[in-house]
Structures are given as structure tokens and as C-alpha cells.
N, C-alpha and C positions, 0 to 999 in steps of 0.2 A: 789984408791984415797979416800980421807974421806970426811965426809960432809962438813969439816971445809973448807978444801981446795977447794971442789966445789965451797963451798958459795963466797970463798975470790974471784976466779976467775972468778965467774959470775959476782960477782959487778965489780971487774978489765974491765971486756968484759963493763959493765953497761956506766961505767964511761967513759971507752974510744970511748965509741958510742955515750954519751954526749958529750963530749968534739970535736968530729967531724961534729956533729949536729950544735952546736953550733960556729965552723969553718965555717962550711956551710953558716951557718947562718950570720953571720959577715959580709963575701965574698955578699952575696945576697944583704946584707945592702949596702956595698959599692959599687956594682955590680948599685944600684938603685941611689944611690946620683951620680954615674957619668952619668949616663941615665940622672935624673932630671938637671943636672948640662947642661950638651948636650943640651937638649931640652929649657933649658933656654938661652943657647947662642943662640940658632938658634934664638930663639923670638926676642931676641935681635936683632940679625942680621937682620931678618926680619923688626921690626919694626925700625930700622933703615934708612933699601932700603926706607920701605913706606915712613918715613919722608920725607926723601931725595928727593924721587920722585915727593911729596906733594911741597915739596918747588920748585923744578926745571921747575915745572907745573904751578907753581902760574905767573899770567901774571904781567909784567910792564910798566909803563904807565911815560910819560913825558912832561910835558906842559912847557916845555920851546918855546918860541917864538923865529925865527929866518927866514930870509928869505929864503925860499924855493930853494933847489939848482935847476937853470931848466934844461933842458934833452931835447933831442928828438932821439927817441926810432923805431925800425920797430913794425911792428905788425905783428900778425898771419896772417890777412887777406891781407898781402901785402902793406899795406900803412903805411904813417909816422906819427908821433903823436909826438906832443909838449907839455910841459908844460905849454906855454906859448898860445897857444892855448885855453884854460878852464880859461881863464884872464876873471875874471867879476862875475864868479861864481866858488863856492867851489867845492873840488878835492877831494875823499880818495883815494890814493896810497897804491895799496893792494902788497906788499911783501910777495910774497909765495916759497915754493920748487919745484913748478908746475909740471910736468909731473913725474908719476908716487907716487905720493900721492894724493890722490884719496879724503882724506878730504879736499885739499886745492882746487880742481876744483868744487867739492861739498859746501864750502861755498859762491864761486860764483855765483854756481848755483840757492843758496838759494838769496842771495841778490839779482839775480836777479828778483825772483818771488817778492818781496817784493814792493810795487807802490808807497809805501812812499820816496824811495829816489829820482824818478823821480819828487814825488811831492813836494818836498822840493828842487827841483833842483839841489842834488848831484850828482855828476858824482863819479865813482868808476872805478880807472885803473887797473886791477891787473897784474903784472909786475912779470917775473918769468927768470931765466937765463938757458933757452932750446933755441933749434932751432925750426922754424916754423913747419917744422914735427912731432915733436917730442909732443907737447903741444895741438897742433890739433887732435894729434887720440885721446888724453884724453880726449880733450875737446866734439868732436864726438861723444864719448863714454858714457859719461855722462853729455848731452845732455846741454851744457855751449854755449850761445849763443854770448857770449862778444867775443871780439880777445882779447888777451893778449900780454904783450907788452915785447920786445925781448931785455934783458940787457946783456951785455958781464962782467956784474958785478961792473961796473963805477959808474952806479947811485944807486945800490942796498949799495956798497961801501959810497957813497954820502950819506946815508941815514942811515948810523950807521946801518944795518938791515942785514949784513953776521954775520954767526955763530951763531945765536939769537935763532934757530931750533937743528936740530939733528945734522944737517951738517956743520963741518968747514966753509966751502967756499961757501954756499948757503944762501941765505937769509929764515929767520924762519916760522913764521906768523905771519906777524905784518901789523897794521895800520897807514897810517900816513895822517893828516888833513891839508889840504892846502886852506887857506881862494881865495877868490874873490882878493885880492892886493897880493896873492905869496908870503905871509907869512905861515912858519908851524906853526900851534897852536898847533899842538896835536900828540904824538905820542906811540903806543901802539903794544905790544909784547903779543902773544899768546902760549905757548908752549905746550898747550895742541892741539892745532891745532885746534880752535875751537871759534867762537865768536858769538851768535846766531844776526842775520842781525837788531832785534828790540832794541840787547843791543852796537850794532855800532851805530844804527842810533842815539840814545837815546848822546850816548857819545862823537858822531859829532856835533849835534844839540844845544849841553848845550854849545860848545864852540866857536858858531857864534853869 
């Protein structure tokens, strides 16, 4: 073989090991825009869920004024309770998912500790659609002194407050304000499950 033709064949070998390099390389390029492409959709998608979430979390509140549908309900503790009953002085009607969420027995908990709604003379019902067993070991549980009051879904119905939560057919967490003359003033949706008891009282208060 002559030097001529070594040489010619060494750059042929040169070039064709460029030329696959630089295949490679292309491939790696494109290999990375569908990576980055990918990772951008997820963000996307991601920050999406979060919006979504943000919004579905965000609470809704209603000051239409109407008279209050009245009810009379069992309780935990065995006995019956009325709407009509609490006539003379104001009502919040607490709509929960009650047994077995654990945040909604836990924010009665907390109002209960709270001495300003006794001293403002609120009553607070929280009404949940369990049976008496069922509301009670929660209640046991995490040490909720109230009874809770036993809907078959009528009044929970009555009160625009199914579906408003996680659950179809269950009432969400919501507030609703019942004046002294059995008018609603107020009514409020929580879907984050959560309404600390100084910012209910705060949102009862401003509407007697």
C-alpha cells in the first residue's frame, strides 16, 4: 500500500468518525430538547394541579339574607334539638363530613376552647350525616365535648351544603349564621377544611 493511499484512507477513517460523532451528537441534542420538552410539560402539568387545587381550596362565602329553614335534629347525646329553640339569640350551624375526618371534629374542638363565643352568646351546632355511634367514638377520640347533631341529609340539603367538600353526598365545611329572629345572614364554605375559631367569630360578629 503507498503512503498516498494510507493517507487517503486515514482521512476516509478521519471523516467517517466525524461524521458519526457528530450523528451522535445531533441524536444527544435531540435526545435533550425532548428531556427539556418533558420536564417542561410536567411543570406544566404540575403547576396546573397546584392552580387547580389553589382555586378548589379557596373558601366561598354568601350574605344573602333569607329565613332560615328550621329542623329538629337527634343528637349524639340522645336528645332532640330545634332550631327553633336558640330563638332570641344567634346560631352558627357547622356543616361537616364528621366521623372519620378528623379535621372537622378537631375544629370543634377548637371553638370549643374559645370563651368568646360563649361570651358573645353564640351557640355553635355542628351537624354532620353519621349515626350516633359512629360520631361519638370520634368525638371520644379527640376529646369534643358538644353532641352533634344527626341529619339524614334534609337539612344539610336545606342548606345548599352537600357536595361543597370532597364528597358528593356529604356536606363539606361550611358555616352558616342564623340571627336571634331565624334569619341566615351568612353563609360560608371551607374546602380546605379549616377556619381558625378567632376568624368565624370575627365573620359572625361583623354580621349582627
Amino acid at each position: 500500500m503507498t503512503s498516498g493511499t494510507a493517507t487517503r484512507r486515514l482521512a476516509e477513517r478521519q471523516q467517517a468518525l466525524q461524521e458519526v460523532q457528530a450523528a451522535q451528537a445531533g441524536q444527544a441534542r435531540r435526545r435533550q430538547r425532548i428531556s427539556w420538552a418533558a420536564w417542561g410539560a410536567g411543570l406544566l402539568i404540575v403547576a396546573t394541579l397546584i392552580a387547580a387545587a389553589l382555586i378548589t381550596s379557596q373558601p366561598t362565602t354568601s350574605s344573602d339574607v333569607r329565613v332560615a329553614p328550621d329542623f329538629t335534629l337527634p343528637a349524639s347525646d340522645g336528645s332532640t334539638v330545634s332550631l327553633a329553640d336558640f330563638r332570641g339569640g344567634p346560631v352558627v350551624l357547622y356543616f361537616n363530613e364528621g366521623a372519620g375526618c378528623d379535621s372537622c371534629l378537631l375544629q370543634m374542638a377548637e371553638i370549643e376552647k374559645d370563651p368568646a363565643f360563649a361570651e358573645t352568646g353564640i351557640t355553635v351546632l355542628p351537624i354532620v350525616m353519621n349515626t350516633a355511634e359512629q360520631i361519638n367514638t370520634d368525638r371520644q377520640r379527640l376529646g369534643v365535648q358538644a353532641p352533634f347533631l344527626l341529619d339524614d341529609g334534609t337539612v344539610s340539603a336545606a342548606y345548599d351544603t352537600l357536595g361543597k367538600g370532597m364528597h358528593e353526598g356529604l356536606p363539606g365545611h361550611g358555616f352558616v349564621l342564623v340571627d336571634a329572629d331565624g334569619n341566615q345572614l351568612w353563609h360560608g364554605n371551607y374546602p380546605s377544611m379549616w377556619l381558625a375559631p378567632a376568624d368565624l367569630l370575627k365573620e359572625v360578629t361583623s354580621r349582627l
